[in-house]
N, C-alpha and C positions, 0 to 999 in steps of 0.2 A: 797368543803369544808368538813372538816372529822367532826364525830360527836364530838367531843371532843371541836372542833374550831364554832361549832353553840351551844355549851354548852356557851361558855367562850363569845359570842357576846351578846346572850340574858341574859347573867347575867350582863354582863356590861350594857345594855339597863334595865334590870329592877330595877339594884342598881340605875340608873341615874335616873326614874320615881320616886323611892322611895325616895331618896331625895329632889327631887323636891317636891314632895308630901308633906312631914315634913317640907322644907322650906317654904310652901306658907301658911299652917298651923299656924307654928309659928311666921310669919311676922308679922313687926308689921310696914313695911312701907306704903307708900302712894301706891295705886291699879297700877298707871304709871309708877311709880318706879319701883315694882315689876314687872309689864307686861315685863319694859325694859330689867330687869337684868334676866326673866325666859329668853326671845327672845336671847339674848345674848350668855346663857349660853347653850339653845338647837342648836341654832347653832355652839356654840365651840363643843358640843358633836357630829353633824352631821359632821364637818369635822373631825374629830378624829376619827369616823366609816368610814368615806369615804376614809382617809388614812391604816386603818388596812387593808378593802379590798385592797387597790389597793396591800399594799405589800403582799399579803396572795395573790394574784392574780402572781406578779412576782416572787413569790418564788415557786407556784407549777408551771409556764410558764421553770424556770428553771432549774426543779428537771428532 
């Protein structure tokens, strides 16, 4: 992975902390609620990282 490309994941991992962080802040749901929709949402983000490796993966396997 080039520097440029572990620039662009850990920003994307820290904009995603950072909003997370401000949405639990400003919630004003029920603690379950929230648990469910942070659980939810960290998981759509782990597959969305698990998909950029993989094509960042097929694309230098094909360079």
């Amino acid at each position: 992975m080039t520097n440029s490309s572990k620039k662009v994941v850990v920003g994307v991992l820290g904009a995603a902390a950072l909003g997370t962080a401000v949405y639990l802040l400003l919630s004003s749901e029920k603690g379950s609620d929230m648990r469910r929709k942070f659980a939810d949402s960290a998981n759509d983000l782990a597959c969305r990282i698990g998909e950029m490796f993989t094509n960042a993966k097929e694309k230098v396997q094909s360079a």
